[in-house]
N, C-alpha and C positions, 0 to 999 in steps of 0.2 A: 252066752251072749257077751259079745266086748264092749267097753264101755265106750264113749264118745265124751269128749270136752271138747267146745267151741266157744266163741268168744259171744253172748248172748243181751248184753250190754256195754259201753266201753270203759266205762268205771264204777261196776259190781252189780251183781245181782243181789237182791234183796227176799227174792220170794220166788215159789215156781208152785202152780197146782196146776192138777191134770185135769182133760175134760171129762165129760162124763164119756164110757166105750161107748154109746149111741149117740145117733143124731133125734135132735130136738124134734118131737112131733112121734117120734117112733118110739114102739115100746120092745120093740125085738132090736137086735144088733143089725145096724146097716149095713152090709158089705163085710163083712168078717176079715176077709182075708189069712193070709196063713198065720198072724200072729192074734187073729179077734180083738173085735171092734175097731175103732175110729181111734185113731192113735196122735193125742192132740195135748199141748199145753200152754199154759199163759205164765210168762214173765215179767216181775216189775222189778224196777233198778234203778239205780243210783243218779240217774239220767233223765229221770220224772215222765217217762215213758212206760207203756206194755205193751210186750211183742207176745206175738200169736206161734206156734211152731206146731207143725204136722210132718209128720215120717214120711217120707217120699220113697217110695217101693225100688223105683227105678235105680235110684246111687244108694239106698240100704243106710240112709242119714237123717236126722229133721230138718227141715230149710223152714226163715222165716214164713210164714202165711200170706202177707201183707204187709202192709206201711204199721209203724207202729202205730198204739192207740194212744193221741195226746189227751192233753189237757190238763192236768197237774202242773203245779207250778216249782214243786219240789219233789223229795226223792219220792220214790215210792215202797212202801216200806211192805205189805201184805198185798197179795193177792187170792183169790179164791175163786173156783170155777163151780156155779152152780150144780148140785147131780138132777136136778130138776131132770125131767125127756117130755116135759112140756112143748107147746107150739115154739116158746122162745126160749134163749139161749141166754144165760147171764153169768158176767164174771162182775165181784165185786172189788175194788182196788182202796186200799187207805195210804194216805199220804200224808208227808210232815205238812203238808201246807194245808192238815186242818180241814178236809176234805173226805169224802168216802165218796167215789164214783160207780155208779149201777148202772155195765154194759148189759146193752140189750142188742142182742142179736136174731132176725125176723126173718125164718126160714125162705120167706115169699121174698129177699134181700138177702141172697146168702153174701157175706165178705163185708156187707156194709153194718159196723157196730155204732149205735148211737148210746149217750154216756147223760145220766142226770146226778148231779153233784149233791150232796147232803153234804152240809155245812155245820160244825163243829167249833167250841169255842178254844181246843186246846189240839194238840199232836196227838194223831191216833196211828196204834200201833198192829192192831190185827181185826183180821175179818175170817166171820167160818159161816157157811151155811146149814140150816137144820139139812137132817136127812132127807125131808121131804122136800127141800131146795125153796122152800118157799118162805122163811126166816129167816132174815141176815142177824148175825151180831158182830156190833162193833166193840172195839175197847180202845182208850187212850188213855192221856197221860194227866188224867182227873180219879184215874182209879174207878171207874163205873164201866160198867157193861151196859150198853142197850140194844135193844131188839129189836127189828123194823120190819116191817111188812109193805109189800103192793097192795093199792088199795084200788077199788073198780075203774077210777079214774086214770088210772096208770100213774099215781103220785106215791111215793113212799114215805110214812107216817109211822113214828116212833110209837112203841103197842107198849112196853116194860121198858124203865129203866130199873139197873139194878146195883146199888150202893152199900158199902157196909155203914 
């Protein structure tokens, strides 16, 4: 396979995770095609932006998705693409502006991503999901770890924090 570099933000990349090879709702691979699964990633950058990128079969390259995802007011420093194959779709994004943003993406709206901000009293620097996609943690620049969950209301509520 050749490699590919393109310009994906216009002053730096900061972070890139892949999606998960299925679509959300499905628990078998969608559409396979010759290289299997759903061939998809999420960028944050320098730019306080996240662009969306999917493999287009036709020119053999990724093309953006969509309009990028705003709403950060500074860089964006992590991103993280849920392995959830739940009904929805979530990438989680941490930013210097003190913020961690949880896209939701709603199979019944494909393309249309809505974002709810958890707010933070210092610079946070990385996001991961558990493997079961349903745990975020965050970390910054207070030196703690915490751990958040969806809660029935669709609100996300801090479950552990963890300190030394």
């Amino acid at each position: 396979m050749e490699h590919q570099i393109f310009q994906a933000h216009g002053i730096g990349v900061n972070s890139v995770s892949w999606a998960p090879s299925t679509t959300p709702g499905s628990l078998v691979s969608s559409n396979p095609g010759p290289a299997g699964g759903v061939r998809r990633f999420v960028t944050g950058g320098s730019d306080n932006v996240l662009r969306l990128w999917a493999f287009d079969q036709a020119s053999q390259t990724y093309k953006q998705e969509r309009e990028p995802l705003t709403g950060h007011t500074d860089w964006v420093r992590d991103v993280a693409w849920s392995p959830t194959v739940l009904q929805k779709s979530y990438i989680a994004s941490a930013s210097q502006d003190k913020t961690v943003r949880i896209w939701t993406s709603d199979p019944a709206h494909p393309g249309q991503w809505n974002s709810k901000p958890l707010n933070f009293d210092v610079v946070l620097w990385r996001v991961s999901w558990s493997l079961s996609g349903n745990v975020l943690a965050v970390s910054g620049g207070d030196n703690k770890v915490s751990l958040w969950k969806e809660n029935l209301r669709g609100d996300w509520e801090c479950v552990k924090t963890i300190e030394e």
